[in-house]
C-alpha positions, 0 to 999 in steps of 0.5 A: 565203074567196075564190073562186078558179076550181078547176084541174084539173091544177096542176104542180110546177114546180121545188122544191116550186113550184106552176105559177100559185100564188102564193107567200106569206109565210107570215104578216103581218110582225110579225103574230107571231113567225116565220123564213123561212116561205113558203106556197102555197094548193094547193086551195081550194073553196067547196063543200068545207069543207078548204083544202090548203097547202104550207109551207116553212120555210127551214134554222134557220127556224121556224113561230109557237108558236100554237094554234086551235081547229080540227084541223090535218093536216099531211104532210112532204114535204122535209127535216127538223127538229122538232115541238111537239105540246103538250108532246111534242117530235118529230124529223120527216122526210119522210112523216112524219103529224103531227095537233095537235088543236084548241087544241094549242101547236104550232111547227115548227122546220127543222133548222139545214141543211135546208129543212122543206117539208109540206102542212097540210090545215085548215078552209077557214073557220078562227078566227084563230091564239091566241098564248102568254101569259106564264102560257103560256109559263111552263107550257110552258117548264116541262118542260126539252124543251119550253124547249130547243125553244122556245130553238132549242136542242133536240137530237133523241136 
């Protein structure tokens, strides 16, 4: 983690923008598989173990299906679309709490018209992302919700 000096007082700007934050693409091209995902560091310091970021995904856009070992929290503050906790698929919308545990397959999926905006609280010192294998993938493509999300293709009831 680099060290940054701690602001006292950061302001929103406009649209879910952060004065003198920076605006990041959400991963390294081709690093793994995602759409239309941007990140902000909120809240960063050494002598605390927790990093706050914001991330938003952009309508039809999508996180990467991945896990850690380390716990995730993450609050939605805009929009809405879907969740993969696991093998549980769930509507989200704003405030809505989502905690995936360590070594969860997760992805989020913003509604095909509507940005999906959280912030994720995790290990400032965190291991880097797993990505599924084929037998990984297999397992979870098995239960038919689960396939339909990973396709783009899930609709909430």
């Amino acid at each position: 983690m680099s060290e940054r000096p701690v602001r006292p007082f950061v302001q929103q700007d406009d649209a879910f923008r952060w004065s003198g934050v920076e605006l990041r693409t959400y991963k390294e091209e081709g690093a793994a598989p995602y759409r239309d995902v941007t990140r902000q560091t909120l809240f960063s310091r050494a002598d605390m173990r927790g990093e706050l970021r914001y991330f938003e995904i952009a309508a039809a856009g999508h996180s990467t299906l991945e896990r850690h070992r380390h716990a995730h929290a993450v609050m939605v503050l805009r929009g809405r679309g879907e969740v993969l906790v696991g093998e549980q698929v769930h509507a989200v919308d704003a405030f809505d709490l989502v905690t995936i545990p360590p070594l969860t397959w997760h992805q989020f999926r913003a509604a095909p018209d509507a940005p999906l905006g959280f912030l994720c609280m995790v290990d400032a010192e965190r291991d880097r992302p797993q990505l599924p294998d084929a037998d990984a993938l297999a397992r979870l493509r098995a239960n038919p919700v689960v396939a339909a999300f990973l396709a783009g293709s899930y609709t909430p009831r």
